[in-house]
C-alpha positions in Angstrom: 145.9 104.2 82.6 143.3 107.2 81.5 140.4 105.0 81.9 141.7 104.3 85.6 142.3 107.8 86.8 138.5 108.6 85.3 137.4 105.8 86.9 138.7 106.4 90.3 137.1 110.4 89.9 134.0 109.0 89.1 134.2 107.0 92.2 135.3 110.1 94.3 132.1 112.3 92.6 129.5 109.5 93.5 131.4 109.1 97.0 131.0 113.1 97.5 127.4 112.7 96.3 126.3 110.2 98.7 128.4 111.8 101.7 126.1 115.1 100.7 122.8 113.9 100.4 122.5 110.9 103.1 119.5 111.2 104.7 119.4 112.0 108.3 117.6 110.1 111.1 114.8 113.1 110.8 114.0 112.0 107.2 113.5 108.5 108.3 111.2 109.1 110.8 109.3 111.7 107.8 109.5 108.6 105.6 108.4 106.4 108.1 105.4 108.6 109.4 104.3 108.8 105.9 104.6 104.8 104.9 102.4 104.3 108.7 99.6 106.9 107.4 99.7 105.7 104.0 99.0 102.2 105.0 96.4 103.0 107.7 95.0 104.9 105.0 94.7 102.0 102.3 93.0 99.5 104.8 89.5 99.0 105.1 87.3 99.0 108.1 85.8 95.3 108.5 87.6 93.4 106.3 87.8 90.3 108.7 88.9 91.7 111.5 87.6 92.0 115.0 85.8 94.6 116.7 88.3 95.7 118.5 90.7 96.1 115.3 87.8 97.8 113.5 87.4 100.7 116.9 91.0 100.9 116.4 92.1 101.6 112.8 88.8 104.1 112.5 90.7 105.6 115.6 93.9 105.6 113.2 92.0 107.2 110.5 90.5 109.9 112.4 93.6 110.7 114.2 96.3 109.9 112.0 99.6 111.7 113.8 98.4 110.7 117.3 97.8 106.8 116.0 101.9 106.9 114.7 102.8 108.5 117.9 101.2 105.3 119.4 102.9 102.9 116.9 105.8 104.5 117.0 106.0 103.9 120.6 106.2 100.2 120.5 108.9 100.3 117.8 112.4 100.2 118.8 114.2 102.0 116.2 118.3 102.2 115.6 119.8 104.5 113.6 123.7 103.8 112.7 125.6 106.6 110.4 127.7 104.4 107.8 129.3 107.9 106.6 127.7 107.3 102.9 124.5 105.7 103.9 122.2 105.4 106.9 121.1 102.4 108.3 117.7 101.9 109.7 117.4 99.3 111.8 113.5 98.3 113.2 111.9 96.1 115.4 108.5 95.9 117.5 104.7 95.1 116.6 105.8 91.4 115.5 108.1 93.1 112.6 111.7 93.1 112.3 113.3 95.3 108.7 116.3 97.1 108.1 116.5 99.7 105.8 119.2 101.7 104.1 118.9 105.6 103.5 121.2 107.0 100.8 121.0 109.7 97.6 118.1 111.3 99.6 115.9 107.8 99.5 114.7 104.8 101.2 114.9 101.4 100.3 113.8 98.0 102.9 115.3 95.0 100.7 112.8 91.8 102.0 110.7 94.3 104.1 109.4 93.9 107.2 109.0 90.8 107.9 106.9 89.1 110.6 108.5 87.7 113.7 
């Protein structure tokens, strides 16, 4: 009967814990501006792709918060409050995720994947 009653405050405590430190929608459109500028970032200019592509992702590089305004345009985002967690739900650019927002971090099981 002791190990039940520890048991069930231990679940109230992480219960608590998570209800305190959920991200909000703000933080997943930090984490989100910083995964976009990361990967713009990382690519290399050429590597197969056209010249248009090329004009575009130096345009990214130069101008990194104006190129995620851009992306972030054509992404419809949904944020639903799950009281413990957030859920991230996205869409647009031929990507589809959803992603879960607890204990002050981010996790995408599978990704985005392509539409």
């Amino acid at each position: 009967m002791r190990a039940l009653g520890f048991l069930l405050v231990a679940l109230v405590i992480v219960a608590g814990v998570a209800f305190l430190t959920k991200p909000t929608e703000a933080d997943a459109e930090a984490v989100l501006r910083e995964q976009v500028t990361l990967l713009v970032a990382r690519e290399d200019i050429g590597a197969g792709r056209s010249t248009g592509e090329n004009l575009a992702l130096a345009a990214c590089k130069l101008r990194p918060n104006d190129c995620y305004d851009l992306l972030r345009s054509a992404m419809d985002i949904t944020f639903t409050d799950q009281t413990l967690f957030l859920r991230v739900d996205l869409k647009g650019l031929d990507r589809t995720g959803t992603c879960y927002g607890a204990f002050t971090q981010f996790v995408c099981p599978g990704g985005l994947n392509k539409t």
